[in-house]
C-alpha positions in Angstrom: 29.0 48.0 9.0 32.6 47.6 7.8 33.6 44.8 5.1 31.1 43.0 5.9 28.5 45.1 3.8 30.5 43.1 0.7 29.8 39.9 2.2 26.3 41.3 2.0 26.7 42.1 -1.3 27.6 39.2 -2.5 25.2 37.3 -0.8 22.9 39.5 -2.8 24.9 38.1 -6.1 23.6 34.4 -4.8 27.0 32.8 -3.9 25.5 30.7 -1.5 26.1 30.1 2.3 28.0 26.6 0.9 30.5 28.9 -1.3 30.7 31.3 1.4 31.9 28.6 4.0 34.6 27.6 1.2 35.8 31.0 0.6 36.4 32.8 3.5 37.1 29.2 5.8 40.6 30.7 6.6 40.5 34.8 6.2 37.4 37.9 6.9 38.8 39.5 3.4 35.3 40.3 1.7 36.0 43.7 0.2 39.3 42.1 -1.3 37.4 39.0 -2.8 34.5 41.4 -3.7 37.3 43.5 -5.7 39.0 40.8 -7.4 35.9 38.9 -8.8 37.1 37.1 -12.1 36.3 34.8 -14.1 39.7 32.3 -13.1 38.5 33.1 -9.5 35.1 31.9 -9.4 36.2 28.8 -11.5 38.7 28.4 -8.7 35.8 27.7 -6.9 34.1 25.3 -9.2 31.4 27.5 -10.1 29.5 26.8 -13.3 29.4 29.1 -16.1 25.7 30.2 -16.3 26.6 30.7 -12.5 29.7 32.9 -13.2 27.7 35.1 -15.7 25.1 35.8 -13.3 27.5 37.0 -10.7 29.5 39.1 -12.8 26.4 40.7 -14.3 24.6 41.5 -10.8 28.1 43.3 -9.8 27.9 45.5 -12.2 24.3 46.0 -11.7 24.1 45.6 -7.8 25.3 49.0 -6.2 26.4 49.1 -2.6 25.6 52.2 -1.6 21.8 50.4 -2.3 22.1 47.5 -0.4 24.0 49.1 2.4 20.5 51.9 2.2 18.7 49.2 3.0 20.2 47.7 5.5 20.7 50.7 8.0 17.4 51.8 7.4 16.3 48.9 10.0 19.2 48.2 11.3 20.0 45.1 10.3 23.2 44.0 11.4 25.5 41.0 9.7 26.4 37.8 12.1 28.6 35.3 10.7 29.1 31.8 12.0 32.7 33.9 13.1 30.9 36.0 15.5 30.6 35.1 19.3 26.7 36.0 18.9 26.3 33.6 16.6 23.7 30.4 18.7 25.3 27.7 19.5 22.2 25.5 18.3 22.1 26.9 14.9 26.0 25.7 14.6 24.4 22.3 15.0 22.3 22.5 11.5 23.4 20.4 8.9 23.7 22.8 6.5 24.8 25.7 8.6 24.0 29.4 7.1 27.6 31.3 7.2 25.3 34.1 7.8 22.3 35.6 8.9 20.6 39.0 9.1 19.6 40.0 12.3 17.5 43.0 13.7 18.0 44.1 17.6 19.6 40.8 19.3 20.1 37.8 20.0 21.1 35.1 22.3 21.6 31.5 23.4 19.0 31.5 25.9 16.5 28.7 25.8 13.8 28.8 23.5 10.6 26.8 22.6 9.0 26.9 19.0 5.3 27.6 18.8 3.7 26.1 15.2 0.5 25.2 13.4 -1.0 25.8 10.2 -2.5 29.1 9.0 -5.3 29.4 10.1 -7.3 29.2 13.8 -10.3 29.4 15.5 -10.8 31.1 18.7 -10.4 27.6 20.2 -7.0 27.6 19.3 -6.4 31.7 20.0 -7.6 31.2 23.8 -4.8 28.1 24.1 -2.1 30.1 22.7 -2.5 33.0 25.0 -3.1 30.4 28.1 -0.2 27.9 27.0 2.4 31.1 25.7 2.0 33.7 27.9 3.1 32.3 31.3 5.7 29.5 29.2 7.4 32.8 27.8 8.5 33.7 31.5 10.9 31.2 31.1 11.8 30.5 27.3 11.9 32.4 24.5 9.2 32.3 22.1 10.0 31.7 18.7 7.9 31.6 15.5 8.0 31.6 11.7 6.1 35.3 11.0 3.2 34.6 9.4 -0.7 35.7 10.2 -3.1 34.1 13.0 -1.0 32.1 15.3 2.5 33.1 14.7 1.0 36.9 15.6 -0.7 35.6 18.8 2.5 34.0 19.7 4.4 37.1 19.5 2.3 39.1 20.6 1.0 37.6 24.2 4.8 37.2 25.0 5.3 41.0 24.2 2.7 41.9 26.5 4.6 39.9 29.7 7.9 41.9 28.7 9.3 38.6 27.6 11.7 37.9 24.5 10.4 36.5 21.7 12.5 35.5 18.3 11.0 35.8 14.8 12.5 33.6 11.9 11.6 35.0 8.6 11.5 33.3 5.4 12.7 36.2 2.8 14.9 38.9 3.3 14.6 41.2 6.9 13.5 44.5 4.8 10.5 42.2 3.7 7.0 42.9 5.3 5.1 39.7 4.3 2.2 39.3 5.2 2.2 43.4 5.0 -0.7 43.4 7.7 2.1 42.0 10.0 4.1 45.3 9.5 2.7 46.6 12.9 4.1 43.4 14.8 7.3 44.0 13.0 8.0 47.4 14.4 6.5 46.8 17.7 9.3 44.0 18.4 11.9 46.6 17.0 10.9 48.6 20.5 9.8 45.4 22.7 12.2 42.5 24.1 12.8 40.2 20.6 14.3 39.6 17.2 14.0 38.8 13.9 16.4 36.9 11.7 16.8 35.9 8.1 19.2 34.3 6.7 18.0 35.0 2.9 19.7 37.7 0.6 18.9 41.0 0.0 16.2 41.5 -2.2 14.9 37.7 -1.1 11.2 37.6 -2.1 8.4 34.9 -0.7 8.8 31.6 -2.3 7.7 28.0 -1.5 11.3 26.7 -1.4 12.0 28.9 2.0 9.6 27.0 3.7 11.6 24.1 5.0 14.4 26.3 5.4 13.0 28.9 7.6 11.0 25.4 9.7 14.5 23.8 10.2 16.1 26.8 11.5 13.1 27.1 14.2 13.5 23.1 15.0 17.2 23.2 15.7 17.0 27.0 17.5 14.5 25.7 20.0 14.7 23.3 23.1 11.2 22.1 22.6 8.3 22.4 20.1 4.7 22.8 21.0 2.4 22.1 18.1 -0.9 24.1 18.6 -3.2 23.5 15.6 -2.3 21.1 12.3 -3.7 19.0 9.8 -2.5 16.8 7.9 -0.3 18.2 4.5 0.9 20.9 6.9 4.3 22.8 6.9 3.9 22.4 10.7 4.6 19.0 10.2 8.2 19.7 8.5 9.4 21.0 11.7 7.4 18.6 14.3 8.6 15.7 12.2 12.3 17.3 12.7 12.1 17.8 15.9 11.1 14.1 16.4 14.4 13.4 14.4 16.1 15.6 16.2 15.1 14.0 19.6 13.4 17.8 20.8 10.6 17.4 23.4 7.3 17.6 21.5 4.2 18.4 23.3 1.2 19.0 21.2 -2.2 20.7 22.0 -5.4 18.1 21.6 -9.3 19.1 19.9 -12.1 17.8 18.8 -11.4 14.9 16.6 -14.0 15.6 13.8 -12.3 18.9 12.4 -9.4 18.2 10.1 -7.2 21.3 12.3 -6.7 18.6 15.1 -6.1 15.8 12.8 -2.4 15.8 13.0 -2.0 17.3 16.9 -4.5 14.7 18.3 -2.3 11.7 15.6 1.0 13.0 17.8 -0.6 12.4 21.2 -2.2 8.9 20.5 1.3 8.0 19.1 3.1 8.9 22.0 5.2 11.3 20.3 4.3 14.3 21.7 2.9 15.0 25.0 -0.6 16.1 26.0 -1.0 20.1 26.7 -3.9 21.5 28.5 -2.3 24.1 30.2 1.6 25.8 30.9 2.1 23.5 34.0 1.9 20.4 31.4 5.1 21.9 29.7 7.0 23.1 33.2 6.9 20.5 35.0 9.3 18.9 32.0 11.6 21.6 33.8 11.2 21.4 37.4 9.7 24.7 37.1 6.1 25.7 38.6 4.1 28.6 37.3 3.2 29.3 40.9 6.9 30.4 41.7 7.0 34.0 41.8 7.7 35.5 38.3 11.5 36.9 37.9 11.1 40.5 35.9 13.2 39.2 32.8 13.2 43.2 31.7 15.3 44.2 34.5 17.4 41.0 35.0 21.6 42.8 34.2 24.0 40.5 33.8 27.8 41.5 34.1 29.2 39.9 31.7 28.0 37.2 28.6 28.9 34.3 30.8 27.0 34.9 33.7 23.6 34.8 31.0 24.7 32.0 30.4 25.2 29.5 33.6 21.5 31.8 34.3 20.0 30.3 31.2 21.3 26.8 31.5 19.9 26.8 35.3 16.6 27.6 33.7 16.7 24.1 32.0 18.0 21.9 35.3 19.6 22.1 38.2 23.0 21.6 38.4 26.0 21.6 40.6 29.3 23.7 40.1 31.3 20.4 38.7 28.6 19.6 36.0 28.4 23.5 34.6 31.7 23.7 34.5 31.7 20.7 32.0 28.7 21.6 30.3 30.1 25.4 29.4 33.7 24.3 29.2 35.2 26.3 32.1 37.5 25.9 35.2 35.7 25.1 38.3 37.3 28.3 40.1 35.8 30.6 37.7 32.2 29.3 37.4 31.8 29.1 40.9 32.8 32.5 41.6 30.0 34.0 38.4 27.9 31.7 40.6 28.3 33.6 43.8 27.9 36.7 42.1 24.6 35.6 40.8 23.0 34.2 44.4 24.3 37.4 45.8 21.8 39.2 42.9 19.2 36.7 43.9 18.5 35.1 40.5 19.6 31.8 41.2 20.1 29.7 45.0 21.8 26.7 46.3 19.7 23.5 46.8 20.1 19.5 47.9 22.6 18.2 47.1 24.9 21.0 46.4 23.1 21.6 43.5 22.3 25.1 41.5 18.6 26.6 40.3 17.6 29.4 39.2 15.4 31.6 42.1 
């Protein structure tokens, strides 16, 4: 893990992802700012002096050979906003984590949130699996790990091979809800994710919550609210989402029980569309579910930037001029990854000199 097991550690001593941007703007030194943790230094960095106790009392307390324990034992790896891996979309939040903790991988593949409240009926379970499962062939699926429909979410895209991204709201070597430890290790073997970007030692709180729901807002290219009433968290993120001019499509019920309250308010609003079934949210795409599926599991790509004209060409159809403005590149170079990818078959040449993906 290198140096950047002290970054972890003193993300563990809560210096925040703010101080974190401010100290290491210009240099990757964490063991050397880890070492020379003073008293002159952290007022260097206007921090207060109930703050600069606390941190000076958890080094001494705080072992590394603890935290680095528990971060190999699930193989958590450290991204920083430093790292190429680091999404593109999450750069894009206005109070951008320097950090996050990530188990397995990650990309900048297009996604679509799935949220709702806690609880569902078998209404609601049947919709998810109809909706999800054949959306997933195309996005990735995220969710915010919690019972009920987060775990139906996650799990009917695991069943079609297809990724799917979990955003946690404590630390990764946290199992809540415990009966969701199952799920957890069967993404650790499937296609999918999980990230936090909470400390060490992070336990559930209620401050996490909008946190964790703006993260899966800004990571996502759309939202689908499934099930909500009113006084929901689901409305943190659908609400963001509207701010943050995301598609919203929304799934509609009977209009007695409270758990369709806030869905069936979104529809008659116009704000989100109407859902009935995964053609409702593909055809925002240009994409049928009647085209023959492409086995995601066994799609190899040659290098990072041919995933990436592939994923934007899951989104529209473009021609070579317009993706080589839209990923910064020279026109030579993108139309040559594009040869090499109509030659594999995943993506063909239509009107109008355009590109989509097979």
């Amino acid at each position: 893990m290198d140096e950047k097991i002290y970054l972890a550690m003193l993300h563990a001593m809560w210096i925040n992802h703010k101080k974190l941007h401010i100290i290491f703007a210009d240099n990757d030194d964490y063991k050397i700012f880890y070492d020379s943790l003073s008293v002159d230094i952290l007022k260097w960095y206007d921090f207060s002096d109930k703050q600069i106790e606390y941190i000076l009392t958890e080094k001494k307390s705080v072992k590394i050979t603890d935290i680095q324990s528990k971060l190999l034992s699930r193989n958590v790896e450290l991204v920083t906003i430093k790292d190429d891996k680091y999404p593109e979309s999450m750069k894009q939040l206005p109070n951008i984590p320097f950090l996050f903790y990530l188990r397995w991988a990650i990309d900048n593949s297009p996604k679509f949130s799935v949220v709702w409240s806690r609880k569902i009926t078998s209404y609601w379970e049947k919709a998810i699996e109809s909706i999800v499962s054949e959306v997933s062939d195309y996005f990735t699926i995220v969710s915010w790990w919690a019972t009920w429909c987060d775990t139906k979410a996650h799990d009917v895209t695991m069943k079609r091979w297809n990724k799917t991204l979990s955003v946690i709201w404590t630390w990764i070597d946290i199992d809540y809800p415990v009966s969701n430890k199952k799920l957890y290790d069967e993404i650790s073997i499937s296609w999918g994710w999980v990230i936090s970007i909470f400390p060490v030692g992070e336990v559930w709180n209620a401050y996490n919550f909008p946190i964790r729901n703006e993260i899966v807002a800004w990571l996502s290219v759309w939202v689908l609210v499934v099930e909500a009433k009113n006084k929901s968290w689901t409305l943190i993120t659908s609400n963001l989402a509207l701010d943050l001019w995301k598609d919203l499509f929304a799934v509609p019920w009977d209009f007695f029980r409270l758990n369709s309250e806030w869905c069936n308010d979104l529809i008659k609003k116009w704000f989100a569309k109407l859902v009935t079934n995964s053609d409702d949210i593909l055809q925002e795409y240009n994409i049928s579910s009647k085209n023959i599926k492409i086995d995601r599991k066994n799609i190899f790509f040659d290098d990072i930037l041919e995933e990436k004209l592939y994923n934007i060409l899951i989104l529209e159809s473009l021609s070579v001029d317009e993706l080589s403005i839209k990923i910064s590149l020279d026109v030579s170079t993108t139309s040559f990854k594009l040869s090499l990818l109509e030659i594999k078959k995943l993506i063909k040449k239509t009107y109008g000199w355009k590109y989509e993906v097979n």
